[in-house]
N, C-alpha and C positions, 0 to 999 in steps of 0.2 A: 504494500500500500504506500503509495506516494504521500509526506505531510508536507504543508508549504508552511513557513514561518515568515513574518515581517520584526524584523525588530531595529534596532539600534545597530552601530560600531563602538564598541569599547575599546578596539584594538588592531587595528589597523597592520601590523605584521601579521598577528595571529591568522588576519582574512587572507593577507595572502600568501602563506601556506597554504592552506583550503583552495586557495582560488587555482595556484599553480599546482596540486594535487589533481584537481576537475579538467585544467586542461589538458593531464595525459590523456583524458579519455575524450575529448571533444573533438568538434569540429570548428575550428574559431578561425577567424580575423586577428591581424594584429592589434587592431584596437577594440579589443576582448579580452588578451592578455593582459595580465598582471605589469608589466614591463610599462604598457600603455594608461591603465587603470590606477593602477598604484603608486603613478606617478605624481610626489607633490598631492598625496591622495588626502591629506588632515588638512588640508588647505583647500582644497577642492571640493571636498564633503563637508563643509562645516556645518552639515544637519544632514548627516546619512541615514539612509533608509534600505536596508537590505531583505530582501528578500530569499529567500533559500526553500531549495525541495529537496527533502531527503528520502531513498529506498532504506526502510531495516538499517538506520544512523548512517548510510551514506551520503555524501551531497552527491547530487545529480543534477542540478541547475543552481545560478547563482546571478543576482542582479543587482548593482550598486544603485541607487538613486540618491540626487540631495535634493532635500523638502525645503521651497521659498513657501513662506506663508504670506496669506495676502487678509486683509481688511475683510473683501467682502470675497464670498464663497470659497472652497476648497482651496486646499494647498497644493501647488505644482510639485511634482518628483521630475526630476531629470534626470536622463538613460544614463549616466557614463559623463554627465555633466552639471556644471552648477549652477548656471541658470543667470548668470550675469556677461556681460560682455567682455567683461575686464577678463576672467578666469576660463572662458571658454573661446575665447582666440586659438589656443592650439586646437583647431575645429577637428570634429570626430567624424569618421564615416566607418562603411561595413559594421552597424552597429547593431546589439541585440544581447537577448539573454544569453548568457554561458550554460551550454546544456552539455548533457553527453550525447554522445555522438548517434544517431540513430534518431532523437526521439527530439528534435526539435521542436519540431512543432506543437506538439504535447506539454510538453514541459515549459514553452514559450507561454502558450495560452493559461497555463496552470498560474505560473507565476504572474501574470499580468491582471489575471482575474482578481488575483490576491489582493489588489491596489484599485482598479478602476469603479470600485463602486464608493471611494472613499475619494480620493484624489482625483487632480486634473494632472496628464502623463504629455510630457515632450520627449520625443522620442524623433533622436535624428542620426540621417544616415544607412537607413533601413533597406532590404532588402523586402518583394513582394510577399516572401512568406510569413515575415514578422508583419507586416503590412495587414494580411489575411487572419494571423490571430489576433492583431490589435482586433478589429472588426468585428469579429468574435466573443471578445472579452469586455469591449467597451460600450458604453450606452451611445454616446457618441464622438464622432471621430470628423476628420477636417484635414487632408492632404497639401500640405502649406505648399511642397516645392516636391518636384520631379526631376530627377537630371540624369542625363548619361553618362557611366563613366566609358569611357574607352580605353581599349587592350589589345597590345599582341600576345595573339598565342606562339611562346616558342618552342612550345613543345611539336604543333602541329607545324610551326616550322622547320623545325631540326628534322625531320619527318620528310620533310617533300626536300630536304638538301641545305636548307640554312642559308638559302639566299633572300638577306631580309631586304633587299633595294629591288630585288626581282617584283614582287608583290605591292610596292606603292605605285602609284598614278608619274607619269612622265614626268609630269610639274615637279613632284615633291623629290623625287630621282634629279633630278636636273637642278634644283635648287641644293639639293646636300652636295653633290656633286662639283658644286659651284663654290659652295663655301667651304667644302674641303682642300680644294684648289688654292682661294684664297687663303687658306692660314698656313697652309703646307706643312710640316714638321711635327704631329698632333703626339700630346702624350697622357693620360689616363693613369692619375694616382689617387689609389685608395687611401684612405686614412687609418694606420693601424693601429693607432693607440687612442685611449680616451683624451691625451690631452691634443694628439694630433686632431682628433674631432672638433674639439673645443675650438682648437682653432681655426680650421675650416670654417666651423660654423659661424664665426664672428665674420673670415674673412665674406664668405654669403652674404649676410647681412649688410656690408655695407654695398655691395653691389646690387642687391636687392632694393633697397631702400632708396638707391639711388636714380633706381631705374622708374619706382614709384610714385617719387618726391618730386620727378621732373614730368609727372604726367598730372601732377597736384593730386594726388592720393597718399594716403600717409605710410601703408605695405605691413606686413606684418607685423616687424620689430618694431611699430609704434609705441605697443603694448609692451612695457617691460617684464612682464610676465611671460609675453612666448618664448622670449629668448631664456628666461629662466628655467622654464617647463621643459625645454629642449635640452637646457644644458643638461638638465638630471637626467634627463630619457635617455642622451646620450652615455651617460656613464654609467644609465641601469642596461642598457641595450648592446649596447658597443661586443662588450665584453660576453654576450649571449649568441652574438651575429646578426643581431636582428637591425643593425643601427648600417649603411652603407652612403659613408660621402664620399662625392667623388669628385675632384681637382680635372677638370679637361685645359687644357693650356698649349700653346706652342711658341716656342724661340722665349719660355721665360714665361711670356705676358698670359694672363688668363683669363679666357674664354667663358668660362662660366664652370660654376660648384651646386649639385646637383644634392642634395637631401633626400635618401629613399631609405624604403624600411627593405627588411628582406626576411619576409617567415611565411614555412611551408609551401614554398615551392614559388611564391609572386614577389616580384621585387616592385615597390610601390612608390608612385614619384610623389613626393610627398610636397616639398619646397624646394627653391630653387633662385640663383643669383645669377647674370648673366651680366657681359662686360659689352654691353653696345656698344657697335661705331655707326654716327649718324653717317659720314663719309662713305662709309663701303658699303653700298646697295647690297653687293653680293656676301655678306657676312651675313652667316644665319647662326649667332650663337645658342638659341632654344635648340633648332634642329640637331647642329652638330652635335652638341653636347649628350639632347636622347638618343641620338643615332648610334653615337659612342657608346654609351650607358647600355642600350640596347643590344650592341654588342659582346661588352663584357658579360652581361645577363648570359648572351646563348654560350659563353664561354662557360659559363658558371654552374650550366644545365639549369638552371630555371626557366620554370618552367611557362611562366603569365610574367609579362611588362606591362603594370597597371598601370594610368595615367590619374588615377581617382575622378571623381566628377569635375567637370567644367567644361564649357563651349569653346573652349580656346581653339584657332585653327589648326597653330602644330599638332595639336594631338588630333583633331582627326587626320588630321595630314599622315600623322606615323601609324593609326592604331587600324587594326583590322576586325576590330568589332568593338560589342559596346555590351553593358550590363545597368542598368537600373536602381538606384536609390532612392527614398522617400524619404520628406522631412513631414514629422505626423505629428496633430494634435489629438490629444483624448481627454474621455471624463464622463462623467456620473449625466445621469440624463439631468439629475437635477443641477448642475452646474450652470450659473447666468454665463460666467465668458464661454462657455462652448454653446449653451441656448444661444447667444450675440451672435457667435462668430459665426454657429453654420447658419443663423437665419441672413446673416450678411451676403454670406458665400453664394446661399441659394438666390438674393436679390441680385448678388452682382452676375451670376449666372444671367436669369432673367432681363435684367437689363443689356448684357451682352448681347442677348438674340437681336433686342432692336438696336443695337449699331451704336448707343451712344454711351456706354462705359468708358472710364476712363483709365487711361494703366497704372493711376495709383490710387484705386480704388479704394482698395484693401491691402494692406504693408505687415505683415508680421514682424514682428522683432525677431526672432528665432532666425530667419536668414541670411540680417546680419550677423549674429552670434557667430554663426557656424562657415560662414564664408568669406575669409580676409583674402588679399589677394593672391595669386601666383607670379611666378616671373613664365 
């Protein structure tokens, strides 16, 4: 018999022991791991709400939330997040309950059910089957954002021969082509140690921000918390292998520093700095840099090069298909802001049909929470 419990964190190590004990048997995402989760976690939970299912005192699912309370109706729980802008800059995707392997969806709905007749649930980064038990478990529910991520498969490339420039469009052939011509001399260094990382990661950042700052956008390291968040990830991750920066440069100068995660088989592009030249047309630092990266992956035998969600062109320029996340609201039917929001949602529907809605209709905060920019 399955129990679900809701309670407190008293302990925050203790959880994750438990937490990395559940992932031998799972199927998870990096940002499902403890590495990810438990990062900077007493700071980021500062009103945690755990939910947990155990078989016969085993855990078999597990789900962090932190509780904002509000004035008027229910308390919000956030998946894997805290619910402010400041602390959820290092924005999260592939996100969902920690289940064991087989019984997702079971055990998703089980836990969910556990919270939604009590609470109003943000839940971002989702996948359509977490999507399908929200719907399931909640009175109601409110689909804020849809987005594609796009990916190469290298598995199914290294399969038909490993020619990854064979399988783009002329254009995109002709453009890396172009700009690998331009830098001539290319070199690809990893970072092997955590203070190597560290400093990587600063050198990103100012490349990054620079590239931001001149488009008058403020870029991620606005927030002095992402760059904190990072720097721990990095020295929980590094030393796991789940942490891979990558230095692309030629004759010296550098090209752009790539920030990807790398667990169970996808290497994930997470963030990224790139050294534009207005002057050379034909410099494609984004490109070369995945192109590269891309290639040390099929070295690497990994197996998926994830680009994570965003409309950006390189990436569908590189990526040869695409998967699906949802940013979702939930809550008790008696809940007024989900009563508001979907009778809103349904109005602004409505007025869509006749042609004179406006694109800022309706704004969620949650979007920006979870979406700072890329390079």
């Amino acid at each position: 018999m399955t129990v679900v419990r809701v309670s407190g964190v008293a302990d925050f190590a203790e959880l994750g022991c438990r937490w990395r004990d559940l992932e031998q048997r799972a199927a998870l995402s990096f940002f499902q791991s403890w590495t990810w989760v438990g990062c900077l976690a007493a700071e980021r939970f500062a009103d945690p709400v755990l939910v947990e299912a155990t078989d016969d005192g085993r855990t078999v699912a597990l789900a962090l939330f932190n509780r904002v309370r509000r004035l008027v109706g229910p308390a919000v729980l956030y998946l894997d997040e805290n619910g402010s802008a400041e602390l959820d800059c290092p924005y999260v995707e592939q996100n969902g309950v920690l289940t064991e392997a087989g019984r997702e969806a079971e055990l998703t709905e089980l836990c969910l059910r556990a919270v939604t007749g009590r609470y109003d649930l943000v839940l971002s980064g989702m996948d359509d089957s977490v999507l399908a038990a929200v719907g399931r478990s909640a009175g109601l529910m409110r689909v804020v954002r849809s987005q594609a991520a796009p990916f190469v498969d290298l598995a199914a490339l290294r399969a038909a021969g490993g020619d990854y420039l064979a399988g783009r469009s002329a254009n995109t052939r002709q453009q890396i082509r172009r700009s690998e011509r331009f830098y001539g001399s290319i070199v690809v260094e990893r970072a092997e140690s955590v203070a190597a990382g560290h400093a990587m990661l600063a050198e990103m950042a100012v490349l990054h921000q620079a590239a931001w700052t001149a488009r008058g956008r403020p870029g991620s390291f606005a927030r002095p918390f992402f760059g904190r968040f990072h720097r721990d990830l990095i020295a929980a991750g590094m030393p796991r292998g789940e942490v891979v920066l990558l230095k692309v440069s030629c004759h010296g100068a550098v090209i752009g520093i790539l920030y990807n995660f790398h667990f169970q088989g996808r290497m994930l592009a997470y963030q990224s700095g790139f050294a534009y030249r207005a002057t050379a047309p034909r410099a494609k630092p984004g490109l070369t840099c995945h192109y590269r990266a891309i290639q040390f992956a099929l070295d690497q035998e990994i197996e998926i090069y994830d680009f994570l969600v965003g409309e950006d062109r390189y990436k569908r320029s590189l990526a040869d298909g695409a998967y699906r996340q949802v940013w979702v609201e939930a809550g008790p039917l008696w809940s007024p802001i989900r009563l508001f929001r979907a009778g809103l949602a349904v109005a602004r529907r409505w007025v869509g049909k006749a042609g004179t809605v406006s694109e800022n209709f309706t704004v969620s905060s949650v979007i920006e929470i979870n979406r700072p920019p890329t390079n």
